[in-house]
C-alpha angles and dihedrals in degrees: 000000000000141000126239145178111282091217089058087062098049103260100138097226095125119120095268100050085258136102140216094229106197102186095204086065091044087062092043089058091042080054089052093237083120147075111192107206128159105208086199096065102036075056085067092257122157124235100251119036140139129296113258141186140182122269121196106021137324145313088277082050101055091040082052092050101249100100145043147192120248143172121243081256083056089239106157119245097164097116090052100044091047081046096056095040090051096045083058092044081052096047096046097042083046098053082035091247119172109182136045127191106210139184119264119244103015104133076227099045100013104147111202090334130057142170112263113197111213133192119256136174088257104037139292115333110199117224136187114249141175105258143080136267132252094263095045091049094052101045082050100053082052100055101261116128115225128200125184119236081253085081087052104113105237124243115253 
């Protein structure tokens, strides 16, 4: 079994209340070779809420200390987001799973890309950036490999 992003499999628990449903993962989780979960929410996050980033590095930043997640208010949302990636880490240690499939750019499960928030005159600006999320830094440092839906063979 792995875990993957709740939002792959259809479950609407993105920032904005939507999902980004892959069917071949669907029929993965009716198989039972996958474990939906959604880090943001077991965090105590609310669907919706509010788009973040991380400002000041990456996921292995923020786990280190020198970094943290923010709105483009530049609310902080750092102990939820650590919450909700630990939690995962918990769960898969617990079940003995060793792999995750996660959705690209999240500043949680961001795989190889994430969303870096910047200061600018008028607020925070999101960008896209090389690096991983807090999730994915987390599940790596213990041993999980992580892949992003991008390594999922298309259906043809």
């Amino acid at each position: 079994m792995k875990i993957v992003s709740a939002c792959l499999v259809g479950i609407n628990c993105k920032w904005n209340g939507k999902s980004k449903c892959l069917p071949k993962l669907v029929e993965e989780v009716k198989k039972g070779k996958l474990l939906p979960l959604c880090p943001e929410q077991l965090g105590g996050l609310p669907t919706p809420r509010p788009p973040c980033g991380i400002f000041g590095g990456t996921g292995k930043d923020v786990i280190a200390g020198k970094a943290k997640v923010i709105d483009h208010k530049g609310k902080i949302y750092t102990r939820k987001f650590l919450k909700g990636g630990r939690e995962v880490l918990r769960i898969a240690r617990d079940l003995g799973i060793k792999e995750a499939i996660l959705k690209r750019t999240s500043p949680c499960c961001g795989v190889g890309k994430v969303w870096r928030m910047t200061r600018k005159e008028e607020g925070y600006r999101n960008r896209l950036v090389d690096g991983d999320g807090v999730l994915t830094a987390l599940l790596r440092k213990g041993g999980i490999k992580v892949s992003s839906e991008e390594n999922i063979p298309s259906e043809n």
